[in-house]
C-alpha distance (Angstrom), angle and dihedral (degrees) to the residues before:
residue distance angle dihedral
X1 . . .
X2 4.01 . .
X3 3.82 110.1 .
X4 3.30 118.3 -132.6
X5 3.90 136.4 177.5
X6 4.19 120.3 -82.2
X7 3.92 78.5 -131.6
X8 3.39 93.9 72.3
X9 3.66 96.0 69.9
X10 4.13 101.8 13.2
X11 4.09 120.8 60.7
X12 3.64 117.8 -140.4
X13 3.78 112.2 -90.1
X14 3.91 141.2 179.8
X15 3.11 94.7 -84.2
X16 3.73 99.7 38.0
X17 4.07 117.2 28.0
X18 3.59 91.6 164.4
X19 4.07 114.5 56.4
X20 3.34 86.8 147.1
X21 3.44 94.0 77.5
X22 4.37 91.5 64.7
X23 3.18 123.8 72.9
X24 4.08 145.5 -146.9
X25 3.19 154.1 169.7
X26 4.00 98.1 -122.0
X27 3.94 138.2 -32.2
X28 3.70 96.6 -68.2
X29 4.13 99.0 44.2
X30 3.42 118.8 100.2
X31 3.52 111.6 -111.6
X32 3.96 112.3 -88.7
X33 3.67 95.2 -125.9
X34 3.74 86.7 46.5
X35 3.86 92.4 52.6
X36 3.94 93.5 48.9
X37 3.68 87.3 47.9
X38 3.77 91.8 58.2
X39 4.00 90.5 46.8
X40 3.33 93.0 55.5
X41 3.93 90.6 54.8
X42 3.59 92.3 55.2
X43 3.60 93.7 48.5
X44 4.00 87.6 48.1
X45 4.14 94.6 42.3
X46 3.43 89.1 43.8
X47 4.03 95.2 -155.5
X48 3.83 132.5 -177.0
X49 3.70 98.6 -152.5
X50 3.93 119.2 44.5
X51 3.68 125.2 174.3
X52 3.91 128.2 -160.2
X53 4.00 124.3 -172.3
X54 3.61 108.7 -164.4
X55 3.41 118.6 18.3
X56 3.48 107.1 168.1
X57 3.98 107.8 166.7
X58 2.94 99.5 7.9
X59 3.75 104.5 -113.8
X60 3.94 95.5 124.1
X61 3.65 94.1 43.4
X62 3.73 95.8 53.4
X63 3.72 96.0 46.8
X64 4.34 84.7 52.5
X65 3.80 82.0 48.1
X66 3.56 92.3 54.7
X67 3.45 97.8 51.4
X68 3.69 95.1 47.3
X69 3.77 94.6 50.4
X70 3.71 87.6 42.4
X71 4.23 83.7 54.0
X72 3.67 85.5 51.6
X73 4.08 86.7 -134.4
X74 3.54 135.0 72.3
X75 3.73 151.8 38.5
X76 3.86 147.2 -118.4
X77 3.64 122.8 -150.0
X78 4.27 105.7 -162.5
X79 3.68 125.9 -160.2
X80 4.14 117.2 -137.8
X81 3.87 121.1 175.5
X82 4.08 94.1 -173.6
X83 3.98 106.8 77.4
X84 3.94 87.8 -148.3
X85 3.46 98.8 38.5
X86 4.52 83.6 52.9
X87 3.95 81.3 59.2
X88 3.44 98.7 50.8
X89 3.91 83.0 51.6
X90 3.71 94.9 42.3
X91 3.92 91.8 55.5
X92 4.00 96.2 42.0
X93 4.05 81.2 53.0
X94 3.58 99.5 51.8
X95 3.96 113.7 137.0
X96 3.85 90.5 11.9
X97 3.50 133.4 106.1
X98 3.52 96.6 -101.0
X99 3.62 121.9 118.6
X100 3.93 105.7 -164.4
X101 4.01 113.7 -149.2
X102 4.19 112.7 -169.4
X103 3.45 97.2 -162.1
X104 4.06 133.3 78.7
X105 3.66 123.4 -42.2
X106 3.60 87.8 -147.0
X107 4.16 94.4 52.6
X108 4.01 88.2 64.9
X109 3.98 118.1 86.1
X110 4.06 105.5 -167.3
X111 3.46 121.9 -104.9
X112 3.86 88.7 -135.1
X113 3.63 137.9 -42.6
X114 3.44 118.5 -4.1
X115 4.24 106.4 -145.1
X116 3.51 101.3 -168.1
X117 4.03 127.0 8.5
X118 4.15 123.8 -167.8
X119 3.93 103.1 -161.7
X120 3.54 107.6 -152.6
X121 3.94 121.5 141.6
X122 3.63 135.3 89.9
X123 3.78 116.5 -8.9
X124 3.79 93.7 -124.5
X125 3.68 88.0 53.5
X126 3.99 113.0 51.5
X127 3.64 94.1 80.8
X128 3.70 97.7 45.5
X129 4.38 86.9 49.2
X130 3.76 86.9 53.2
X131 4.41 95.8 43.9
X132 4.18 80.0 40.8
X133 4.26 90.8 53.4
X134 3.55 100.5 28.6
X135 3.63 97.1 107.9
X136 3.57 85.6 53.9
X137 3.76 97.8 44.8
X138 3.78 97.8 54.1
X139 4.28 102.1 134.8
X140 4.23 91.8 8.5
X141 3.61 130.8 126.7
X142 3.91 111.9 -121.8
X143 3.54 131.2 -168.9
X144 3.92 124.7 -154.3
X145 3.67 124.5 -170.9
X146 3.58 126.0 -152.0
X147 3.67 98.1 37.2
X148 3.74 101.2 135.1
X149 3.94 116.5 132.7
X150 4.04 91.5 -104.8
X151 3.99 87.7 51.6
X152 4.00 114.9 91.3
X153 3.98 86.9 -144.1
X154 4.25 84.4 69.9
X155 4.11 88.9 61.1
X156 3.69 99.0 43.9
X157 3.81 87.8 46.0
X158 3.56 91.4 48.8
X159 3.88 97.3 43.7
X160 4.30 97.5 38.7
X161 4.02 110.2 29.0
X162 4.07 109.7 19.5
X163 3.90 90.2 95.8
X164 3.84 84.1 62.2
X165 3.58 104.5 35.4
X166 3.96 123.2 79.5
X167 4.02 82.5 -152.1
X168 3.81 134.2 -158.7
X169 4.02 117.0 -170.9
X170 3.63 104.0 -146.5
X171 4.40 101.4 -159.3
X172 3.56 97.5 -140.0
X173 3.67 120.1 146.0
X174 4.10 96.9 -87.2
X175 3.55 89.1 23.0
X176 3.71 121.3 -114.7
X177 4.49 126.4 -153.9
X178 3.37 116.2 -146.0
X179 4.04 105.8 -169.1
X180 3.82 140.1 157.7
X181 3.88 110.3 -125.5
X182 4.34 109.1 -119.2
């Protein structure tokens, strides 16, 4: 996949001037410095059960996948809604422990608890993932992308889960909260 720059597709902002310093693959991949970020957490957390919403490509789910094989423990279960775009996951997943589902996030109930969570599918659905997994979340780290203050995800965050959320707003260029679940 070509990289391109984040400021390509994201406008400087307050709370990022400089998208041009991310990069990505297109408008609807995380940003690369984004998805090594979240790597690194899993290799630091060191969790058994990870959870992904959204993982078109691929690119986030591989990087989790990574880590966890790297941890030598662990797996991630990732949501897809687009058939092909579950494939494309599937096959940059192959011989990690990643289990790729293409069907609804919010038709899964987890098996247990979930250790870490990246929250990244359709806007009108982050909040209702989170509500969904909560009483699997309580005490996990979560990640949710797109969390910048010109991103609608930002307002439902703030006006549905901050009262359970011990929340750190990352300013990257789409905007990305880090948070440990009360």
């Amino acid at each position: 996949m070509r990289r391109r720059l984040e400021s390509d597709f994201t406008p400087p902002s307050d709370i990022c001037p400089h998208p041009e310093y991310w990069h990505t693959g297109d408008c609807e991949t995380t940003e690369q410095e984004v998805v090594e970020l979240i790597g690194a957490l899993v290799r630091a957390l060191q969790p058994e059960l990870v959870v992904e919403t959204g993982s078109y490509k691929g690119v986030m789910s591989e990087s989790i996948g990574r880590a966890l094989k790297q941890n030598g423990h662990g797996r991630l279960i990732t949501f897809e809604i687009d058939a092909v775009l579950a494939e494309v996951a599937r096959r940059a997943c192959r011989r990690l422990p990643v289990e790729v589902l293409h069907q609804s996030s919010l038709a899964w109930t987890p098996p247990g608890k979930i250790d870490f969570a990246w929250l990244d599918s359709g806007i009108e659905t982050r909040v209702q993932e989170f509500e969904q997994y909560y009483p699997f979340l309580k005490g996990s780290i979560i990640g949710i992308h797109d969390t910048a203050p010109h991103h609608p995800v930002r307002a439902q965050v703030k006006a549905r889960l901050l009262d359970r959320l011990s929340p750190i707003w990352l300013p990257t260029p789409r905007g990305v909260l880090l948070a440990q679940v009360l």
